[in-house]
Each structure stands twice: as C-alpha cells, then as structure tokens.
Chimera marker file (.cmm) of the C-alpha trace (Angstrom):
<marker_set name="trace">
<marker id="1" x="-3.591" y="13.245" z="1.567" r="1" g="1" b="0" radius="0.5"/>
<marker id="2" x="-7.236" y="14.023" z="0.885" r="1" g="1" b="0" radius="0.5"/>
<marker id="3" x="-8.232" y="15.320" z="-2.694" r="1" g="1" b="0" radius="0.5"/>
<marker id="4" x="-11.648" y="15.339" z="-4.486" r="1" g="1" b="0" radius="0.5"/>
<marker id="5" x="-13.590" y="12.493" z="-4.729" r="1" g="1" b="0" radius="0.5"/>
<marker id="6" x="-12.266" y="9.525" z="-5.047" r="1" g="1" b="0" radius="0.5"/>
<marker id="7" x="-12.370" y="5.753" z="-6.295" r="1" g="1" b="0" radius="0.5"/>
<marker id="8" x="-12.624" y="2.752" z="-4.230" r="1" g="1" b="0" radius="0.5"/>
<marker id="9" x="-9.401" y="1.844" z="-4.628" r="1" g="1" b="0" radius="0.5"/>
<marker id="10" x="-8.198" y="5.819" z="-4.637" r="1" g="1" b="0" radius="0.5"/>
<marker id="11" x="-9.533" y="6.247" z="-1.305" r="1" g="1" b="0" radius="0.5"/>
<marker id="12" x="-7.521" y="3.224" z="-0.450" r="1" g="1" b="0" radius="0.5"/>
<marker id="13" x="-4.567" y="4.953" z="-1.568" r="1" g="1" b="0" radius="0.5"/>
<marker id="14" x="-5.578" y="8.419" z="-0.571" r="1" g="1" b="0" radius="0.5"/>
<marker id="15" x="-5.396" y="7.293" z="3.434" r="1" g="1" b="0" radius="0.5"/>
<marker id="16" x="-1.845" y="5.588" z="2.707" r="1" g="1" b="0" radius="0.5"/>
<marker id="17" x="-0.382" y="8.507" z="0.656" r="1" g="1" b="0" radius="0.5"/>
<link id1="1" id2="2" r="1" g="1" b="0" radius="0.2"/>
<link id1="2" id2="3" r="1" g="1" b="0" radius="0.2"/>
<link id1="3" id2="4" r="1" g="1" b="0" radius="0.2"/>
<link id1="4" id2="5" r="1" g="1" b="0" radius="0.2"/>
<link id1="5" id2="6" r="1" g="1" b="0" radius="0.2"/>
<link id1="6" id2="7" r="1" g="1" b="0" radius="0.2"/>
<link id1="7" id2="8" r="1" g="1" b="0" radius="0.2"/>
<link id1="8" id2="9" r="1" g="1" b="0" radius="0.2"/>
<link id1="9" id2="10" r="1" g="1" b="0" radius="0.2"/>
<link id1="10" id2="11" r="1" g="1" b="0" radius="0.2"/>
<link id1="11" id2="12" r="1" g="1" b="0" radius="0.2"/>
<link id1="12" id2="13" r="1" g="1" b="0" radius="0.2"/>
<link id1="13" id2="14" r="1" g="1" b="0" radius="0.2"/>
<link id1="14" id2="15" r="1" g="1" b="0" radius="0.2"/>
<link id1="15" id2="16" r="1" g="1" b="0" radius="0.2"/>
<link id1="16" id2="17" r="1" g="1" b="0" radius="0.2"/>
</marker_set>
C-alpha cells in the first residue's frame, strides 16, 4: 500500500500493509 511520503519506519510499514 503506497501513500505519500513516508517515515522510516512508515515505509517499513507501508511495504507490509
């Protein structure tokens, strides 16, 4: 689920979700 920018640890989080 890709979205706007994101934080380290969103980005993380982003490729799992």
């Amino acid at each position: 689920h890709r979205r706007k920018k994101s934080n380290s640890a969103s980005e993380k989080r982003d490729l799992i979700d």
